[in-house]
C-alpha positions in Angstrom: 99.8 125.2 83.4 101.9 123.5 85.9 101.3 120.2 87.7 103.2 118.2 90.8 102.5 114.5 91.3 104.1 113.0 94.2 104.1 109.4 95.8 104.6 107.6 92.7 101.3 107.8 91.4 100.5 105.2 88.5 101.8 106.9 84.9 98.5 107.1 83.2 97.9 110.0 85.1 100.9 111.5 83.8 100.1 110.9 80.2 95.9 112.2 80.9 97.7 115.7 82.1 99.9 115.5 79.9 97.6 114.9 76.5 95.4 117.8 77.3 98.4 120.5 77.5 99.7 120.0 80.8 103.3 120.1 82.0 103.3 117.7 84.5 106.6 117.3 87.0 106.5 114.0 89.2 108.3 113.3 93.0 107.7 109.5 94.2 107.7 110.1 97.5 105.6 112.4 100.0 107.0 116.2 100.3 107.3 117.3 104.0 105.7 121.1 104.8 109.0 123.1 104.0 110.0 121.4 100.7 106.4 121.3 99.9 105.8 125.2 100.1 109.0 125.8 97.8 107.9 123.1 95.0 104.0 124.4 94.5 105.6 127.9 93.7 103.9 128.3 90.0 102.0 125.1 90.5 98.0 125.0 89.2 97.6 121.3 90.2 99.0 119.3 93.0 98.4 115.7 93.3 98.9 112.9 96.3 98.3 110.0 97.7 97.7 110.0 101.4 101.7 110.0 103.0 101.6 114.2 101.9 99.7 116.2 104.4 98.0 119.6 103.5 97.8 121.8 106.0 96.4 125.5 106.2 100.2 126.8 106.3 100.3 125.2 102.6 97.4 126.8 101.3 98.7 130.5 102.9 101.6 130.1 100.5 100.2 128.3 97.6 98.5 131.3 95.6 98.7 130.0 92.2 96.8 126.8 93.3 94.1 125.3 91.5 93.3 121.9 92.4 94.1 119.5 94.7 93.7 115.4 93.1 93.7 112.7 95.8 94.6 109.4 94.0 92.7 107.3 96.8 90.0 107.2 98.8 90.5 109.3 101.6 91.2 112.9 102.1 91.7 113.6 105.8 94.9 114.3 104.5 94.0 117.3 103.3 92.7 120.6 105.6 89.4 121.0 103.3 88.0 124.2 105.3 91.2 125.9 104.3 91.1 124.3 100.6 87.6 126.0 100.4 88.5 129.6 101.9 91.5 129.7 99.6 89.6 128.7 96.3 91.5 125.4 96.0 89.4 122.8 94.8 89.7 119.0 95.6 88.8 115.7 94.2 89.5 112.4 95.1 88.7 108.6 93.5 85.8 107.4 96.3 85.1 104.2 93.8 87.8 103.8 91.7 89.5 100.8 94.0 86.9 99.3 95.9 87.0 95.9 94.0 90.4 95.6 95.1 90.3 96.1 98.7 87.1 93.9 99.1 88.9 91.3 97.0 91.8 91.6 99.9 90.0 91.2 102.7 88.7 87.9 101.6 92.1 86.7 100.6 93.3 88.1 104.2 90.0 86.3 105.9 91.3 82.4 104.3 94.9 83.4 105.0 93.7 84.2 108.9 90.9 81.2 109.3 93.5 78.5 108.2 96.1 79.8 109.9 98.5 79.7 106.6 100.6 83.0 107.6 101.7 80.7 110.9 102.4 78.3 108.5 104.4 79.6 105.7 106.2 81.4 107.8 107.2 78.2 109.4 107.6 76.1 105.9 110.3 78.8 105.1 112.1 78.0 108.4 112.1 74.5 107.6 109.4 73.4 110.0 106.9 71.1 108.6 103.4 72.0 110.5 100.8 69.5 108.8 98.7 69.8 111.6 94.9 71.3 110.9 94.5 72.1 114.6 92.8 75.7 114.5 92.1 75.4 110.5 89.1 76.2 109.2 86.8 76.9 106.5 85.0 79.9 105.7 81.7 78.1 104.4 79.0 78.8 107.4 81.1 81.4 109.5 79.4 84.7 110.8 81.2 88.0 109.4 80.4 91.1 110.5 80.9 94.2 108.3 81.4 97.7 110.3 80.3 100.3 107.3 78.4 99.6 104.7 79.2 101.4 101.8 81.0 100.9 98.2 83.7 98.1 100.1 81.9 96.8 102.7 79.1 95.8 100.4 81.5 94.5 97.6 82.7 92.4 100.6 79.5 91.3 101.5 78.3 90.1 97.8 81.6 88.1 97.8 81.7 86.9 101.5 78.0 85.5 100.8 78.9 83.7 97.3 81.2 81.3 99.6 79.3 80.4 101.9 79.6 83.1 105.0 76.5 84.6 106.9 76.9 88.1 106.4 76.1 90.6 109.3 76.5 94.3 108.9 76.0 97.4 110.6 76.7 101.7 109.6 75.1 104.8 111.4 73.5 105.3 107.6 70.2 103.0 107.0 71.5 101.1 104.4 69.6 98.6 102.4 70.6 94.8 102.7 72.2 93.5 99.7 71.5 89.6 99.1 70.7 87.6 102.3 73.1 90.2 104.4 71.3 90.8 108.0 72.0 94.7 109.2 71.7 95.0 112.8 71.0 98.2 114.4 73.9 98.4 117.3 77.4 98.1 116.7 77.5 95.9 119.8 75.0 93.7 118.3 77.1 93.1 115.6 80.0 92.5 117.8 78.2 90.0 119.9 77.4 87.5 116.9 80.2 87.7 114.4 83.3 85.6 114.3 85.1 87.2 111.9 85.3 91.6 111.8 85.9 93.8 109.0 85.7 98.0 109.3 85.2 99.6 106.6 84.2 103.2 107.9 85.0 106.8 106.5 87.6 109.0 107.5 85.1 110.7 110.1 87.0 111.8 113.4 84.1 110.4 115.4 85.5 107.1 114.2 88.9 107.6 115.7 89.3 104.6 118.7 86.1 103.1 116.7 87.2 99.7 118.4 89.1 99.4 121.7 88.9 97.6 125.0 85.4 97.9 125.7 84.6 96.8 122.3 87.0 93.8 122.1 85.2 92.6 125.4 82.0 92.5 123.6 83.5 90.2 120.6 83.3 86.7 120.4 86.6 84.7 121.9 88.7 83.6 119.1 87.3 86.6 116.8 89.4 87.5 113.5 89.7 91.2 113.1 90.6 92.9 109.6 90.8 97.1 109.4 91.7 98.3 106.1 90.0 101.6 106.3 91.7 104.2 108.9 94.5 104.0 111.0 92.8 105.3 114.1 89.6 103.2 114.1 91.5 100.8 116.0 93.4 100.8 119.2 96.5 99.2 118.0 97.5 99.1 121.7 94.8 97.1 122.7 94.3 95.3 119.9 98.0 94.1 120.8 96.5 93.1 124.1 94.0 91.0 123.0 95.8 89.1 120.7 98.7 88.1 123.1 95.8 87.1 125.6 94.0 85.1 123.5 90.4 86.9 122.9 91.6 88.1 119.1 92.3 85.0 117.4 94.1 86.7 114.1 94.3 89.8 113.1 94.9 91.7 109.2 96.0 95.6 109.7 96.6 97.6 106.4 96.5 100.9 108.5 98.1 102.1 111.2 98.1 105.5 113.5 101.2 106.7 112.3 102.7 105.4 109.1 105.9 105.9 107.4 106.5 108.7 104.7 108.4 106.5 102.3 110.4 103.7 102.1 113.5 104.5 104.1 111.5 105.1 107.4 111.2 102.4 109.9 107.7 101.0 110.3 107.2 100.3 114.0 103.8 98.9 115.2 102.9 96.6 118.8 101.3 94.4 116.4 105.2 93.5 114.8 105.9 90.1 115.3 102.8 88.6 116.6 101.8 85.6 115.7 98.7 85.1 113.2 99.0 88.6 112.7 98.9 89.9 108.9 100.5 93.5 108.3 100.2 95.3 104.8 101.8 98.7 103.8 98.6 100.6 103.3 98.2 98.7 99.6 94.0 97.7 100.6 93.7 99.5 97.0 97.5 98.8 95.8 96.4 96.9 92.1 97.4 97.8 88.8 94.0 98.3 87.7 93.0 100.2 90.7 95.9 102.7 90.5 95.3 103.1 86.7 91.5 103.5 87.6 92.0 106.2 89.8 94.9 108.1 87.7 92.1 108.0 84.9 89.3 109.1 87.2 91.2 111.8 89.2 92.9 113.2 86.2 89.9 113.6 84.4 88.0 115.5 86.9 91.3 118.2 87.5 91.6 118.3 84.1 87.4 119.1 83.4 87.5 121.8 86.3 90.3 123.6 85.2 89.1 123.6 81.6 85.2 124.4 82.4 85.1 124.9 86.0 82.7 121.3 86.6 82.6 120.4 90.4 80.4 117.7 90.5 82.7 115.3 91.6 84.6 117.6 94.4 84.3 116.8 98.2 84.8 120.5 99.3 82.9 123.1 96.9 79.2 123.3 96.0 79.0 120.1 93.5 77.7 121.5 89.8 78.2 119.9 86.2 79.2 122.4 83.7 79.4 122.1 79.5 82.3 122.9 77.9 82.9 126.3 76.9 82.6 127.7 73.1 85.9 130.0 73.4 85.0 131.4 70.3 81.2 133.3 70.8 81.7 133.3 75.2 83.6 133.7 78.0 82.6 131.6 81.3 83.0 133.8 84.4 83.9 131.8 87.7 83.5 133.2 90.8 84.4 131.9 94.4 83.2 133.5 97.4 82.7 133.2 100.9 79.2 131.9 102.0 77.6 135.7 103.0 74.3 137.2 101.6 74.5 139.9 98.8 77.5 139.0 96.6 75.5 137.2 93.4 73.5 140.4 94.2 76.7 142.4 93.9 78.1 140.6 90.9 75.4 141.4 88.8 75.8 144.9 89.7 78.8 145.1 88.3 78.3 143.0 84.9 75.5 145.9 84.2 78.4 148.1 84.5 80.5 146.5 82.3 78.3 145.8 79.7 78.0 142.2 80.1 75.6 140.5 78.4 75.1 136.7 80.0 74.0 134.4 78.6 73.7 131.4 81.4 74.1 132.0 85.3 74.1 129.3 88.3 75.0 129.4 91.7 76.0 126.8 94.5 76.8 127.1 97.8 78.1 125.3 100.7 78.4 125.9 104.6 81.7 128.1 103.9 81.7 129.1 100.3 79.4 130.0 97.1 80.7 129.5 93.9 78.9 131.6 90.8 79.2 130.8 87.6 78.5 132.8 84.1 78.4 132.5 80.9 78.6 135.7 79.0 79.1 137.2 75.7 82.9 137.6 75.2 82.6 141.3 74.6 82.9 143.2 77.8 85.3 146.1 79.5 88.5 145.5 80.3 87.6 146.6 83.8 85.4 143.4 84.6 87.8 141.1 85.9 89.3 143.7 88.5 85.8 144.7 89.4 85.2 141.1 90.2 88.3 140.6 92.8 87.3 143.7 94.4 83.9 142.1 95.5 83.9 141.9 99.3 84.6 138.0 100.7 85.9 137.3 96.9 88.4 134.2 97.2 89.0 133.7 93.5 87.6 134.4 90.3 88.6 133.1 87.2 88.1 133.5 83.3 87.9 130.6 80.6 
């Protein structure tokens, strides 16, 4: 079984494929469509990072893929709907590097309050700015958190232990965690905070999350932070506000478009601004995180190509399976699209081919059902032709 790893992802994942059998081949940068097409020929597993895009076209030409491991977060990356109709399972890492982005964005909240980018950037140029006009301290200052899941809470636990009143708001009822205060509009939460930090899901309703209308509702002299998506914010605007005063300091790991590797220009309105912190993408860029999520994401390929698990996957009906016993049974996987009648259909034709199961589930999802058997490894040769010629089969394997 073959596997592609591009974009440099961290070598433990390399030696986790590797240790269970796998041949693994790596690229460390992003593949464009083209070149991406001609390398998955023969490929089983395909991971990324979030430079390489996955469109439908991919999947059209991809017929021995398996799997698809995002090492990050995010997956928007990725066309899911066509994943699912061509039997290409994906996982990502959703926890694996939250303690490392939340630890960021306080490190980028002092940097911003104190103005210290300003002045390093002058101590380098030889300038001596002593001055503590605009400094400040973080003790007693209102941050708002926009999303309040796995980061924005681990932001909120740490933003509280020094001294910050933490306000937050999501769409999703969340409970409060310490003394946080939710508030049930996002204007709300505009109104009172000093300090904003986003930390929403890759949702398109999200896309311009925060533009003019919303930076008239902040506070003047606000600090914004996004480290979640590059289209939350209006860069455009946000450029506006900051040259005009309202936006006090700003920390952008994400942008709109970014580059696909190392050689390509990054250009951003936000270049050159003053007060204005701008990071590669690297919200989750730590050792441990990137070894965490090689671990994590390797694992889960590795336990659904070897037992057809799911429970982890954010596009096909989520079920934990046991390992197999090779020796006494075969398990029978079956992937289908979403239509009445084919479990129906599938049984029909183990009766006749003589199969004798021993364990059955089935899961389904708005597009697909996956079906799953475990069956006495004595059957006709017949039963895995029968199988594909199901109607609305999309895959079916045997372990």
């Amino acid at each position: 079984m073959n596997t592609l790893l591009l974009e440099n992802i961290h070598p433990s994942a390399v030696a986790t494929l590797e240790n269970s059998g796998v041949n693994v081949h790596s690229a460390g940068s992003a593949l464009e469509e083209e070149s991406l097409i001609a390398k998955l020929e023969g490929v089983s597993i395909l991971g990324i990072r979030s430079r390489t895009q996955i469109s439908s076209r991919v999947f059209e030409h991809a017929k021995d893929l398996l799997a698809i491991g995002a090492y990050c977060i995010g997956t928007n990356q990725i066309d899911l709907n066509a994943a699912s109709l061509h039997g290409v399972a994906v996982f990502n890492a959703p926890y694996s590097n939250t303690r490392s982005v939340a630890e960021l964005v306080i490190a980028e909240i002092i940097l911003l309050i104190r103005r210290l980018y300003d002045k390093i950037v002058k101590a380098h140029q030889g300038v001596w700015d002593k001055t503590a006009e605009n400094a400040r301290e973080v003790r007693g200052k209102k941050l708002g958190i926009i999303g309040f899941g796995n980061i924005g809470s681990q932001v909120s636990t740490l933003a509280e232990s020094m001294g910050m009143d933490v306000y937050y708001y999501d769409v999703v009822d969340k409970l409060s965690i310490g003394n946080a205060t939710r508030v049930t509009t996002l204007k709300e939460l505009l109104n009172i905070a000093q300090i904003i930090t986003i930390h929403v899901d890759g949702n398109p309703a999200n896309a311009n999350l925060i533009d003019e209308a919303e930076f008239r509702a902040m506070n003047d002299g606000v600090i914004l932070l996004n480290l979640s998506r590059g289209y939350v914010v209006n860069v455009d605007a946000l450029a506006r506000n900051l040259k005009n005063g309202k936006v006090a300091g700003a920390a952008i790991d994400v942008f709109p478009k970014e580059p696909k590797n190392e050689k390509e220009t990054f250009s951003s309105p936000l270049r050159g601004l003053s007060n204005v912190i701008l990071t590669p993408h690297i919200g989750g860029s730590t050792e441990e995180a990137q070894e965490n999520i090689a671990h994590f994401v390797s694992s889960k390929l590795l336990e659904y190509v070897h037992t057809g698990s799911t429970y982890t996957s954010v596009n096909f009906p989520r079920i934990s399976l046991p390992q197999t016993d090779g020796s006494q049974s075969h398990r029978l996987l079956h992937v289908h699209r979403n239509v009445p009648g084919v479990l129906s259909h599938i049984n029909g034709i183990f009766a006749k081919n003589n199969v004798n199961v021993l364990s059955q589930y089935l899961r389904t999802n708005e597009l697909i059902g996956y079906a799953i058997a475990d069956v006495d490894k004595e059957y006709k040769d017949s039963l895995f032709e029968d199988l594909q010629r199901v109607d609305h089969t999309i895959r079916v394997r045997i372990l």
